[in-house]
Phi, psi and omega in degrees: 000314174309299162300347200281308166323291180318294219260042160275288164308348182271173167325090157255151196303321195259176157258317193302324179301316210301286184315318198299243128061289230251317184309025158247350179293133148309107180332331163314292173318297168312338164303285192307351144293322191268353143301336156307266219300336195270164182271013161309304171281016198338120195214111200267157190334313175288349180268335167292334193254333153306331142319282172343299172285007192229003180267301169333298191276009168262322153300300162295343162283018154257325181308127179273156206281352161302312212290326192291308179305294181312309239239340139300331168292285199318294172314315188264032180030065185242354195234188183233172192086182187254165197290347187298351202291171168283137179209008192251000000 
């Protein structure tokens, strides 16, 4: 799950692929990229992404372990809904 989130969180060339991408994220979680990404915090490539990992692993360590199942099911299409729904 953890890698699935992270490569979520990468870089894209479009912004529309980026939101697309990110609409499995918590609106928070999506604020808080794009304060990575803004250049207020000019944050060189490694610093960025040890945020990044470090947004990731805060968001699933904040998760209850219902939340983890689902939402984990959803990702490895064992469950039917979209990993988009609300579950938080």
């Amino acid at each position: 799950m953890f890698k699935i989130y992270l490569s979520t969180t990468e870089l894209h060339e479009d912004d529309d692929d980026r939101r697309n991408a990110w609409d499995v994220l918590p609106e928070d979680m999506q604020r808080q990229l794009d304060i990575l990404r803004s250049d207020e915090l000019a944050l060189d490539e490694a610093e960025e992404r040890t945020e990044r990992v470090r947004l990731v692993a805060d968001l699933i360590a904040s998760m209850t372990e219902k939340q983890l199942l689902v939402t984990h099911r959803r990702l490895m299409g064992y469950e039917s809904g979209s990993v988009a729904d609300l579950i938080y």
